[in-house]
Backbone as JSON, one array per atom type, in Angstrom:
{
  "sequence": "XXXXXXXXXXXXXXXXXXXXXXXXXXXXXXXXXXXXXXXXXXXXXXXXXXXXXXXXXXXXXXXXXXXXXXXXXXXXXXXXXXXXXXXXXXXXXXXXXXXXXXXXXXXXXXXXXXXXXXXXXXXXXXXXXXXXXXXXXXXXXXXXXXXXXXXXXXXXXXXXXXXXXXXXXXXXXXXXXXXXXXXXXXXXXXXXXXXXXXXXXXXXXXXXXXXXXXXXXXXXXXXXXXXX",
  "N": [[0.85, -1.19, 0.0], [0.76, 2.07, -1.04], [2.16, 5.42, 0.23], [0.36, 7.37, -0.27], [-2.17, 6.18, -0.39], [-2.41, 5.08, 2.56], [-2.05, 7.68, 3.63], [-5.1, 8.49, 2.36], [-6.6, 6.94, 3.88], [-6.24, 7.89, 6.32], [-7.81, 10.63, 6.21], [-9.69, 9.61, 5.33], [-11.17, 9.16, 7.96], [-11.02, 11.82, 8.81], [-12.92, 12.65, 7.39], [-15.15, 11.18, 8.42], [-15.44, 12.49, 10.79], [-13.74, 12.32, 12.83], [-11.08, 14.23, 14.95], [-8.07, 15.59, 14.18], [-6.11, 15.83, 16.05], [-6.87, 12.8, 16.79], [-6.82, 10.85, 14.7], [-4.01, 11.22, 14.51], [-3.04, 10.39, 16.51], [-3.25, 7.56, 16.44], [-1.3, 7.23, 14.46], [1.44, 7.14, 15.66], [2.83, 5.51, 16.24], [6.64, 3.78, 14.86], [6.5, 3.31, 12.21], [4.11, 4.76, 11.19], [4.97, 7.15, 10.63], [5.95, 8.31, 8.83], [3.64, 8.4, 7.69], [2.3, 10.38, 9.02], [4.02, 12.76, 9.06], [4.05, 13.36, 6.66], [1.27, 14.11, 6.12], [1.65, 16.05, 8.07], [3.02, 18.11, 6.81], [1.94, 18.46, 4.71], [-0.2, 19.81, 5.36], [0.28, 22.32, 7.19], [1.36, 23.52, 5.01], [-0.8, 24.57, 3.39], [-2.09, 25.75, 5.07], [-0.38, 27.46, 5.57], [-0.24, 28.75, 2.76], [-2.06, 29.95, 2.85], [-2.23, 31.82, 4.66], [-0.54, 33.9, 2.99], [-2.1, 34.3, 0.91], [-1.82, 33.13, -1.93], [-1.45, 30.56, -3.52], [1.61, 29.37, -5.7], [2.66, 28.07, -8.74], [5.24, 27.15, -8.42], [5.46, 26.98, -5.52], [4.1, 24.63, -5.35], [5.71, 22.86, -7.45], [7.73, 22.65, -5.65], [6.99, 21.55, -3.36], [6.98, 19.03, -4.74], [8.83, 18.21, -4.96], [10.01, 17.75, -2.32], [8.2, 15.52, -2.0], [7.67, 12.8, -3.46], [5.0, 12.07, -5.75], [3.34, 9.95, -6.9], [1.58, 9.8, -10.7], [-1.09, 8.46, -9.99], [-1.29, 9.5, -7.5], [-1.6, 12.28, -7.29], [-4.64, 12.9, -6.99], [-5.4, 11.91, -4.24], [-3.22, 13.39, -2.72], [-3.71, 16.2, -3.14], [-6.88, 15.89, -2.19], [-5.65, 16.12, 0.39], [-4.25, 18.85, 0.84], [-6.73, 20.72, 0.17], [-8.78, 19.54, 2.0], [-7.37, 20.49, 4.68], [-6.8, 23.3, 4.01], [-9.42, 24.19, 4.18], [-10.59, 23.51, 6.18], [-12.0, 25.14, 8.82], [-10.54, 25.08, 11.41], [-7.82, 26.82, 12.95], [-4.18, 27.64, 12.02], [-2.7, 27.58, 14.04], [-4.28, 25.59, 15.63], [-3.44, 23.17, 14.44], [-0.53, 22.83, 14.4], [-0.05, 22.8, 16.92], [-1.14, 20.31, 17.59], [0.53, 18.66, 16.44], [2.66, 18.89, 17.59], [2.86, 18.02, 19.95], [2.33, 15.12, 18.8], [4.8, 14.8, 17.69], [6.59, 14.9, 20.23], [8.39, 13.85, 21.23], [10.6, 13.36, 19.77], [12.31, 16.02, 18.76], [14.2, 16.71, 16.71], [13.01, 16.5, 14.15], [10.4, 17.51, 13.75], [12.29, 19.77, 13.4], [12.85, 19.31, 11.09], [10.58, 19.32, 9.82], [10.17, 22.18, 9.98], [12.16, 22.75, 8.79], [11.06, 21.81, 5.69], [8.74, 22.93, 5.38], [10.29, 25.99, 4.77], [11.66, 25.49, 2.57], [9.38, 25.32, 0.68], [8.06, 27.74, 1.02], [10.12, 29.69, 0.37], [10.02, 28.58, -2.64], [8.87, 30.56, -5.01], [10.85, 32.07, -4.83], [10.44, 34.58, -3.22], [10.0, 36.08, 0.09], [7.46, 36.35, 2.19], [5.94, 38.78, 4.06], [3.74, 37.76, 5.81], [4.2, 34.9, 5.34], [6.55, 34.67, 6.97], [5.87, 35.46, 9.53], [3.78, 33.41, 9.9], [5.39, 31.01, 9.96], [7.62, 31.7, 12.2], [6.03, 31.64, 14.22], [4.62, 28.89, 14.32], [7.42, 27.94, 14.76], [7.79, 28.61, 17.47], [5.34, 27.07, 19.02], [6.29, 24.75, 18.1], [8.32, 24.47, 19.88], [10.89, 25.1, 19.49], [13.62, 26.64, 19.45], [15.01, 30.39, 19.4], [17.12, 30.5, 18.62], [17.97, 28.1, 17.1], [15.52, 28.11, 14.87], [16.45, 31.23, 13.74], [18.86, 29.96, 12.1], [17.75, 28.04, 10.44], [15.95, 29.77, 8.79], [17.9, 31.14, 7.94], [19.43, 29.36, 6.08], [17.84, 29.49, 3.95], [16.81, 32.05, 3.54], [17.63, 34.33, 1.8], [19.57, 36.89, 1.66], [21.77, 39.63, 2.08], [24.86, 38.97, 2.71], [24.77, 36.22, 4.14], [25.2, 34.75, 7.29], [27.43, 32.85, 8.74], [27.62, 32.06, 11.41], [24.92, 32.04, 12.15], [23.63, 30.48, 10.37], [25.23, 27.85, 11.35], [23.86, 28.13, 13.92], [24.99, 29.19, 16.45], [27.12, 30.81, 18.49], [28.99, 34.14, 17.62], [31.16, 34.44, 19.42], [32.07, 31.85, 20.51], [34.26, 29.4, 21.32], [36.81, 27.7, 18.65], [36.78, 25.31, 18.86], [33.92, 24.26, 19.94], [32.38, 25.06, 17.94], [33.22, 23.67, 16.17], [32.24, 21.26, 17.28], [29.29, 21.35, 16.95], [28.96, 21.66, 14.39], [29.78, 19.05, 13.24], [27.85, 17.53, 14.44], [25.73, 18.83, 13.38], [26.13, 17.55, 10.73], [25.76, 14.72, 10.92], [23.46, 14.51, 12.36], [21.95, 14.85, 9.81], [22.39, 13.07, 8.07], [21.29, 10.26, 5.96], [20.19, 8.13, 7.01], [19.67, 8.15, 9.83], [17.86, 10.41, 9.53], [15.29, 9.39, 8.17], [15.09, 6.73, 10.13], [14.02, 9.16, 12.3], [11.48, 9.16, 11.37], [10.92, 10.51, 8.98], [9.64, 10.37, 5.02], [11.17, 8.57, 2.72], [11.32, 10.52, 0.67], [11.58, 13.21, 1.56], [14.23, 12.94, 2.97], [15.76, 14.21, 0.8], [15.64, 16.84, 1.31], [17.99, 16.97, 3.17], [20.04, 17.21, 1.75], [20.45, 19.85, 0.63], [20.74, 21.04, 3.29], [23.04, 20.16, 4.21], [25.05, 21.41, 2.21], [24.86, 24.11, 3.11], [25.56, 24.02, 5.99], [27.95, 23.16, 5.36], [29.35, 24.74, 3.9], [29.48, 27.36, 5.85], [30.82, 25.96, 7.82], [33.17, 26.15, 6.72], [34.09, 28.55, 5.84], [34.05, 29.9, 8.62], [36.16, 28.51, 9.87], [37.86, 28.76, 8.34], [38.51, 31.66, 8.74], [39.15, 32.13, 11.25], [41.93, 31.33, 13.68], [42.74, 28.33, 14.59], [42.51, 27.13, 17.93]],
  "CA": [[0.0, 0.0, 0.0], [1.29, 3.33, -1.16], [1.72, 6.19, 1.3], [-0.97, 8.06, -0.6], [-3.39, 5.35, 0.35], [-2.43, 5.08, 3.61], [-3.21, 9.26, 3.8], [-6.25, 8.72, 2.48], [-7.65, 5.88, 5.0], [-6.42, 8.6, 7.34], [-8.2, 11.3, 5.49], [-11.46, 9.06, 6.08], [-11.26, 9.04, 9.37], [-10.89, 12.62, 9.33], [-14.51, 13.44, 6.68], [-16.18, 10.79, 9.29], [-15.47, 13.17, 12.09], [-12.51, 12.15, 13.7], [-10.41, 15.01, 14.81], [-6.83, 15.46, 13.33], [-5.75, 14.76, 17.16], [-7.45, 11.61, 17.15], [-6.05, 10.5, 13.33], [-2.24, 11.77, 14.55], [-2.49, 9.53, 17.76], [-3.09, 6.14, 15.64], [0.23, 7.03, 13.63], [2.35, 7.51, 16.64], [4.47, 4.43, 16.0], [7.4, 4.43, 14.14], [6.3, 2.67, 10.96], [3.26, 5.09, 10.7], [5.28, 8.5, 10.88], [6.24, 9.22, 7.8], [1.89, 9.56, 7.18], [1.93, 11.82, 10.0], [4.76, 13.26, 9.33], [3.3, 13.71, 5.46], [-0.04, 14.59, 6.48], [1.85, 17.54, 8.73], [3.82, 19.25, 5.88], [0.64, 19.14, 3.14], [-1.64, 20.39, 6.34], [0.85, 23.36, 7.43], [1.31, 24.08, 3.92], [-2.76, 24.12, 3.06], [-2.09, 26.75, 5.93], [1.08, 29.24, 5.33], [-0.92, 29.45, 1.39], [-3.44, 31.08, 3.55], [-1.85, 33.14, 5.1], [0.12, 34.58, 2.15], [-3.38, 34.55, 0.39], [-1.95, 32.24, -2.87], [-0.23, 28.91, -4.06], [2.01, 29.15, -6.93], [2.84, 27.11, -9.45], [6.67, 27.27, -7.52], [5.37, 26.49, -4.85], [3.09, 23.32, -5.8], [6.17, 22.4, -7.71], [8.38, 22.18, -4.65], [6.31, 20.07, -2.54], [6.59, 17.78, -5.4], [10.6, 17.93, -4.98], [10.33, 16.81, -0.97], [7.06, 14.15, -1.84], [7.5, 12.01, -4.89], [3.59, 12.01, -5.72], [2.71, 9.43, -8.67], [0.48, 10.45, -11.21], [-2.59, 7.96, -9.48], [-1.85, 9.39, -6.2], [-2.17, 13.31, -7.27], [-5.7, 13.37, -6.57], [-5.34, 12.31, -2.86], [-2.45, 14.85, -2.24], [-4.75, 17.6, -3.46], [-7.66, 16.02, -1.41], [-5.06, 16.5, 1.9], [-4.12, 20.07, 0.92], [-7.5, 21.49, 0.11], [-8.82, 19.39, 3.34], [-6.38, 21.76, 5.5], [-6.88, 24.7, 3.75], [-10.36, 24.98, 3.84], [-10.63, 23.58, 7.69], [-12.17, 25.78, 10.15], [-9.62, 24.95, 12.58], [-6.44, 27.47, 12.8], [-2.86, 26.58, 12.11], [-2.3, 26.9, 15.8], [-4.48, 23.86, 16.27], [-2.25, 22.34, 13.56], [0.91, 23.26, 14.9], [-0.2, 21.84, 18.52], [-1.56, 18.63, 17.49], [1.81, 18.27, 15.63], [4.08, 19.21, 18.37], [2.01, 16.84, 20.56], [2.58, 14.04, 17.94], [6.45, 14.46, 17.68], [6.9, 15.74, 21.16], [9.66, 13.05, 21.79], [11.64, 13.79, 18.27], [12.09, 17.48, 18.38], [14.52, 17.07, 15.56], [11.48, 15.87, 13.35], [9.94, 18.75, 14.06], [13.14, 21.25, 13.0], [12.85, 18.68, 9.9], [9.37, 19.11, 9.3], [9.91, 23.54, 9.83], [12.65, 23.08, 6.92], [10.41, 21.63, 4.29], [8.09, 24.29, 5.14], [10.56, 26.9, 4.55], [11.61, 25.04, 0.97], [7.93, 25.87, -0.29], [7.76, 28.99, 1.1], [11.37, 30.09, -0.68], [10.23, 28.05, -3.73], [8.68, 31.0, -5.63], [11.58, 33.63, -4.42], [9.69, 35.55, -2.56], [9.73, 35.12, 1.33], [6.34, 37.44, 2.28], [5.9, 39.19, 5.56], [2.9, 36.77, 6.49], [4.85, 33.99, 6.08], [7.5, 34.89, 8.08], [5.23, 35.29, 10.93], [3.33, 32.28, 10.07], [7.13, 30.2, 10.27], [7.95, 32.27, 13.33], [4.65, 31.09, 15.3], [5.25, 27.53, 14.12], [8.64, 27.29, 15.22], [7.7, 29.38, 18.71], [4.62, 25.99, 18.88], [7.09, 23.38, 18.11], [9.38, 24.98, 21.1], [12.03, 25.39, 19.03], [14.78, 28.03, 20.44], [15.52, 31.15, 18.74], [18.93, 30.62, 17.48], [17.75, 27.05, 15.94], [14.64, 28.88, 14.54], [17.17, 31.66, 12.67], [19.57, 28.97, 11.38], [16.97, 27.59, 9.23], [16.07, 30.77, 8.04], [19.4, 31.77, 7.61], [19.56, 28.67, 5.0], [16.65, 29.62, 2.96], [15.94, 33.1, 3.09], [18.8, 35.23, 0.81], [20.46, 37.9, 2.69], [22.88, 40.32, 0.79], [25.52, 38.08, 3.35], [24.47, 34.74, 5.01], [25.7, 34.91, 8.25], [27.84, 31.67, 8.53], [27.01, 31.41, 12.9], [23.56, 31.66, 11.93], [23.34, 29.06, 9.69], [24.77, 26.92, 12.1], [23.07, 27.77, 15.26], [26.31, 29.23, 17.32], [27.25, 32.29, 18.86], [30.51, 34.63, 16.84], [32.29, 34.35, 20.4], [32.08, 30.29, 20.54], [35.09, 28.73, 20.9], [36.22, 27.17, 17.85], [36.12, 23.48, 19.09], [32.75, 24.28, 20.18], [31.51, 25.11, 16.72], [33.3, 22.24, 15.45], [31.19, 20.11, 17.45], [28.48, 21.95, 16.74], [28.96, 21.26, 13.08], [30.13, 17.9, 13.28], [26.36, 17.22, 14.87], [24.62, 18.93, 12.44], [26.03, 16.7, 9.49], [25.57, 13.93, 11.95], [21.93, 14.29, 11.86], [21.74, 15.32, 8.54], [22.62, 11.69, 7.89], [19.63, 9.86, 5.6], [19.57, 6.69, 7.73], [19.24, 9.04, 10.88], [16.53, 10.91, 9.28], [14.28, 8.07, 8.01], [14.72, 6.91, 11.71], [13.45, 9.99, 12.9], [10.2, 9.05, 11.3], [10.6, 11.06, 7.9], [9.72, 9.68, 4.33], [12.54, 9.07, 2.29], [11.79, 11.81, -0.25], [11.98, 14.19, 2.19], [15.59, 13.53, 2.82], [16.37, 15.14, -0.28], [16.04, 18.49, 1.89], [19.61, 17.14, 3.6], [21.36, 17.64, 0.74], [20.39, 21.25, 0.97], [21.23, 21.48, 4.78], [24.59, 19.89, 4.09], [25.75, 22.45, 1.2], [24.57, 25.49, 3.66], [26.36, 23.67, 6.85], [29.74, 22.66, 5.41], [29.81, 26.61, 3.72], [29.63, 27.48, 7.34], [32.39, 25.6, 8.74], [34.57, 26.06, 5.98], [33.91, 30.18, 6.26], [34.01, 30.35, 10.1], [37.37, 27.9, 10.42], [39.21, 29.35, 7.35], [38.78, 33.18, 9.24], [39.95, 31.66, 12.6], [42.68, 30.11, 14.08], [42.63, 27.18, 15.68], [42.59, 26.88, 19.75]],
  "C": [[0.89, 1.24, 0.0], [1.07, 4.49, -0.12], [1.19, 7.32, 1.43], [-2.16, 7.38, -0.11], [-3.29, 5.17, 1.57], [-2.4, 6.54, 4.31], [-4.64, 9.32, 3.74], [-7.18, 8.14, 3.06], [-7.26, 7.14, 6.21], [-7.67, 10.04, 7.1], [-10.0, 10.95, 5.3], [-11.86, 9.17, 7.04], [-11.5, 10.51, 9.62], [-12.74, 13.42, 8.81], [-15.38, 12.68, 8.3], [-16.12, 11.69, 10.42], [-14.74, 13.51, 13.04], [-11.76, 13.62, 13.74], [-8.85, 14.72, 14.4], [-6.16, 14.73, 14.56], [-6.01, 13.51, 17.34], [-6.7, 10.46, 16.03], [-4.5, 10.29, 13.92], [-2.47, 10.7, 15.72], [-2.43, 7.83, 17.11], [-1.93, 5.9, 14.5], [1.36, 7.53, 14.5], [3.58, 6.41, 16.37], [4.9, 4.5, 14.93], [6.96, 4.42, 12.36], [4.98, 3.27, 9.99], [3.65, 6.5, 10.43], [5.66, 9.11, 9.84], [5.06, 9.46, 7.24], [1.96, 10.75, 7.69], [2.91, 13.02, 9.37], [4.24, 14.59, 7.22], [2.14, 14.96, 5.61], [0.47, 16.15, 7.04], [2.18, 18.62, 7.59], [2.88, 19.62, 4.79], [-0.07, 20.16, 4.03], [-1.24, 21.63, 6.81], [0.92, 23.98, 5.84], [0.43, 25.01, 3.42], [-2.41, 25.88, 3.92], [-1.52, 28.52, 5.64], [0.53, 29.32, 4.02], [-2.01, 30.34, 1.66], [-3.21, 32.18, 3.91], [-0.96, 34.18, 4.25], [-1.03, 35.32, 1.12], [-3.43, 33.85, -0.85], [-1.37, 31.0, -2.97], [0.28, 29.31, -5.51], [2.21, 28.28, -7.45], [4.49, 26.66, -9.04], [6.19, 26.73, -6.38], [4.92, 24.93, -4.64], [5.03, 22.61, -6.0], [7.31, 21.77, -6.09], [8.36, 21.19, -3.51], [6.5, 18.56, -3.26], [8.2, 17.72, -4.76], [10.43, 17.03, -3.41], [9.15, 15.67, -1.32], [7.25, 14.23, -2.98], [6.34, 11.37, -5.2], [3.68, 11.2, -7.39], [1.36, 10.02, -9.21], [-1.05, 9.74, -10.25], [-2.63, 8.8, -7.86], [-1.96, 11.13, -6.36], [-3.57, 13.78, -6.38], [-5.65, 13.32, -5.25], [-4.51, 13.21, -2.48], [-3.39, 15.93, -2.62], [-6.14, 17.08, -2.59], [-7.53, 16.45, 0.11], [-5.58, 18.03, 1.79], [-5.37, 20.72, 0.68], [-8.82, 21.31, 1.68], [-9.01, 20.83, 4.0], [-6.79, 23.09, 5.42], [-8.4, 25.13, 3.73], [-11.23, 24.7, 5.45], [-11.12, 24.69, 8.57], [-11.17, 26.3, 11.09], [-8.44, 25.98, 12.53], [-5.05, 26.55, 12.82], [-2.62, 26.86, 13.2], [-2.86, 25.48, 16.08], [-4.11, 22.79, 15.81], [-1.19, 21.88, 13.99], [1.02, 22.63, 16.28], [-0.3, 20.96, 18.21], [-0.05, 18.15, 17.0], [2.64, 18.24, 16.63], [3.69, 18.09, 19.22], [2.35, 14.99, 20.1], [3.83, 13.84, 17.96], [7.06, 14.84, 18.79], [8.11, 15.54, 21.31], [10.93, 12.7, 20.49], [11.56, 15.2, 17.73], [12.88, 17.47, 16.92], [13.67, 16.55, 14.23], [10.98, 17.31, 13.33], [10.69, 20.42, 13.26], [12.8, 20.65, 11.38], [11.65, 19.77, 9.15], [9.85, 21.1, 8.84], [10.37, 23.66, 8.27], [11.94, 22.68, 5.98], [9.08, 22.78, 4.33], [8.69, 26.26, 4.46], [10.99, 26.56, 2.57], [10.57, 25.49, 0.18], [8.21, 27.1, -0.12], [8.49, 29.53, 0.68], [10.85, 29.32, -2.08], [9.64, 28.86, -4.79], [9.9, 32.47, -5.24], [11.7, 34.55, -3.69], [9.3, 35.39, -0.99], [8.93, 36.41, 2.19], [6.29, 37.3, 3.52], [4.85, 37.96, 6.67], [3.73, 35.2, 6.93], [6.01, 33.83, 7.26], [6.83, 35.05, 9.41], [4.44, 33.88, 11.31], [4.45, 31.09, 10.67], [7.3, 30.68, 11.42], [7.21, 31.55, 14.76], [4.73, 29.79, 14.95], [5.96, 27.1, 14.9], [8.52, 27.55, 16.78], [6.62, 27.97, 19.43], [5.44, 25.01, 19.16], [7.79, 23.39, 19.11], [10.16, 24.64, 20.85], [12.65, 26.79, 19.64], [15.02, 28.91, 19.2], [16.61, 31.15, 17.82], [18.41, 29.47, 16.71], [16.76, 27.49, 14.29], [15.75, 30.16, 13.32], [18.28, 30.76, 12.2], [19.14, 28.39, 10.69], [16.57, 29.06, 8.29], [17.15, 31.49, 7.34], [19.96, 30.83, 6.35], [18.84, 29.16, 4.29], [16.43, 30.61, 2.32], [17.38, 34.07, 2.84], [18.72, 36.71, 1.76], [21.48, 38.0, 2.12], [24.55, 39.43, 1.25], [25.32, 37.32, 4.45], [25.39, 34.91, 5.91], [26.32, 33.36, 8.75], [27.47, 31.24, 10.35], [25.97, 31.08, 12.57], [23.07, 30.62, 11.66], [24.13, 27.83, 10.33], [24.61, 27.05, 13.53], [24.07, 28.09, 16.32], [26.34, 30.89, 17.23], [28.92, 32.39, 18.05], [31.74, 34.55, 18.05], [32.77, 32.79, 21.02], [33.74, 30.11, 20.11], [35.47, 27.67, 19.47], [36.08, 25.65, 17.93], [34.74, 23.4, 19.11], [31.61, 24.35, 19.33], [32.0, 24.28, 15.64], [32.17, 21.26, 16.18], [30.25, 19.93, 17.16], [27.8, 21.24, 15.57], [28.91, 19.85, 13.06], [28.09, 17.15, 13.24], [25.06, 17.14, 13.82], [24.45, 17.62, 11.2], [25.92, 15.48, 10.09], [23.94, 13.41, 11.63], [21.58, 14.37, 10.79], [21.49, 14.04, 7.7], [21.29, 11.19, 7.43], [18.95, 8.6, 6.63], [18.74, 7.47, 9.04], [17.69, 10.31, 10.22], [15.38, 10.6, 9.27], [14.12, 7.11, 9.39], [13.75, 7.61, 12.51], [11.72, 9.84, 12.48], [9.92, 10.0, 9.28], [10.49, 10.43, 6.5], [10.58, 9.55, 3.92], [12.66, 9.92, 1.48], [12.2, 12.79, 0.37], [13.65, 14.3, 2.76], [15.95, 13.7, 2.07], [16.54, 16.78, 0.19], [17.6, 18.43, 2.91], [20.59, 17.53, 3.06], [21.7, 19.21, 0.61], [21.11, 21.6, 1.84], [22.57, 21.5, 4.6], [25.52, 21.08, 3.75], [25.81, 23.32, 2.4], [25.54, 25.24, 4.79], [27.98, 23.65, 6.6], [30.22, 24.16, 4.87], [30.26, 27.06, 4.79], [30.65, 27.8, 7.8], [33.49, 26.3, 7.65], [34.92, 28.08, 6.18], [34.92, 30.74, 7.42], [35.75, 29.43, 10.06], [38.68, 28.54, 9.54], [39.6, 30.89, 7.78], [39.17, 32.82, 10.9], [40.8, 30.92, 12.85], [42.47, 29.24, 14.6], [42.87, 27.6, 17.15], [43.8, 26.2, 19.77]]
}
């Protein structure tokens, strides 16, 4: 069973009545998380297009880049996202049920923010709404400030990328300290360690991203400092 069909038995559950909390607690184990984990990034999506007020054709496309959607399973991905987007419910009660769901894999969670920021960079354009929408997300997920601009600091073009930023470290850090730092990141970055974490495997195609932006970083920050 494809893990379009196994969305859309969740996606039943959700027309019969069921709340999204109720859906998200029956894919808690590991082997069901990359639905949830699915289900989160179409359903936040559905969301931050709201709050910008469109979907582009950039954007659409990009979702396709992290979910490898066959032509038969189109129609259910577009039955998720219009779902979501036409929900009642606010993306706060999104964003909770979600944090709720991955409480005990925060890095799932930083995962999940980055493929949100991929769409939302995937037409160029990174609009004031969203940035608050991403902001309040990441503030939900109880993600920390500095982690929170280190993803942004990958994504969103700045006349000079701030190489701490992007990885999550203060400019007065020892530099062992932001070797380790680093070390960690590409650590996790790792696909086996990802797909662990509960994510599909298309979606680690957004490591390859992280990587590039991370090893810039180090190589930046270590080539303008001496060693300890």
């Amino acid at each position: 069973m494809s893990i379009w069909s196994r969305i859309t038995d969740a996606l039943a559950a959700l027309r019969q009545g069921e709340s999204l909390a109720t859906v998200f607690d029956r894919l808690r184990s590991p082997p069901e998380r990359s639905v949830a984990f699915t289900i989160a990034v179409i359903a936040l999506s559905a969301k931050m297009a709201k709050a910008d007020g469109l979907v582009t054709r950039a954007e659409v496309t990009a979702f396709r880049e992290v979910f490898h959607i066959a032509p038969e399973d189109e129609q259910g991905a577009a039955r998720v996202f219009n779902l979501a987007r036409q929900d009642v419910a606010g993306f706060e009660d999104y964003a909770q049920t979600i944090a709720r769901m991955f409480d005990d894999v925060s890095d799932t969670l930083c995962d999940l923010l980055e493929g949100l920021f991929h769409i939302a960079m995937a037409d160029g354009t990174y609009h004031p709404a969203e940035d608050a929408f991403l902001t309040r997300v990441a503030e939900i997920f109880g993600l920390s400030d500095r982690r929170f601009r280190a993803l942004r600091s990958r994504y969103v073009p700045e006349a000079e990328p701030d190489p701490y930023s992007v990885l999550g470290v203060e400019p007065d850090m020892p530099l062992d300290d932001i070797r380790r730092t680093w070390r960690a990141l590409v650590r996790d970055s790792h696909p086996d360690r990802m797909i662990a974490r509960g994510l599909p495997e298309e979606a680690v195609k957004m490591s390859e991203k992280r990587l590039v932006a991370i090893n810039r970083a180090w190589e930046e920050i270590s080539s303008s400092r001496p060693a300890a």
